[in-house]
C-alpha positions, 0 to 999 in steps of 0.5 A: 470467464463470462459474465454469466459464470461470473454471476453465477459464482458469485451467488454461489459464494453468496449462498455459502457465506463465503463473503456477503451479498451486495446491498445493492448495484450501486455499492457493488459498482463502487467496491469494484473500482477500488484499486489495488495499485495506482490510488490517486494518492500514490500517484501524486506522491510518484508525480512529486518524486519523479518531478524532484529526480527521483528515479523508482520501481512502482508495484515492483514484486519483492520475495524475502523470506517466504512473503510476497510482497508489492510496495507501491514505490521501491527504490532498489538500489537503496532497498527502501520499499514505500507503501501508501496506505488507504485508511478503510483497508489498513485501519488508520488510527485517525479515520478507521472506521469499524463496519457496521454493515456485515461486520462478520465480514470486514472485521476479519478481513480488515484485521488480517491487513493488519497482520498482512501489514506487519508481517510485511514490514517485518519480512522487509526489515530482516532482509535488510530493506528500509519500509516507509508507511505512509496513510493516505491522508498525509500531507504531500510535504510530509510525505514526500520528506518521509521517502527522501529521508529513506531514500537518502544514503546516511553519510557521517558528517566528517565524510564531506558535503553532499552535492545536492544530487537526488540520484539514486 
């Protein structure tokens, strides 16, 4: 598609409501350079994992039950899914914010993440995986501890000691 059409697509959404209108080519250019994958605090958590041994799958397509779903981390042989949530685009408790320009907009669209979100972990969870939600705010330790703590297989303390390997 040329940059033409482009443009002349996108008024045409315009004009039917379908999504509002850029303020202005400043906040256009920013809201195109959000990412969907490799957000700077996904890649310092897989730098921190991959440093201390862990070996993972990074936005690895997942089919349970009807739901696609794209975790940011997977650890398949564990079935442990890691998801690093931004706070605008999944409504953090602590720094969610609600719109105040085109709410008619963002309010749907942020509360259907919401939903997306739910039904993703619960698509997981019945299929036997282990989810880890992590806000993007969270401090690297915590973070990285959350993960390790799923990634871990859970062994009874009669069985015997660990080796202290961080092999999956």
């Amino acid at each position: 598609m040329t940059e033409t059409n482009r443009d002349q697509v996108r008024k045409e959404a315009h004009a039917k409501g379908l999504y509002p209108a850029p303020l202005n080519e400043g906040r256009s250019r920013n809201m195109q350079a959000n990412r969907r994958t490799n957000t700077k605090p996904e890649v310092v958590l897989r730098s921190a994992l991959h440093r201390m041994g862990y070996r993972y799958r990074k936005d690895l397509r997942l089919d349970v039950e009807g739901v696609r779903v794209r975790p940011d981390i997977v650890f398949t042989a564990r079935k442990v899914a890691v998801f690093v949530d931004g706070c605008f685009w999944h409504v953090c408790p602590t720094h969610g914010r609600q719109p105040t320009i085109n709410e008619w907009y963002w309010t749907p669209k942020l509360r259907r993440n919401m939903e997306r979100d739910r039904t993703v972990t619960a698509a997981l969870e019945a299929a036997g995986w282990k989810v880890v939600r992590l806000w993007e705010h969270e401090p690297l330790a915590s973070a990285i501890d959350a993960v390790v703590a799923a990634v871990r297989p859970s062994v009874p303390e009669h069985v015997g000691e660990s080796n202290g390997s961080t092999d999956i």
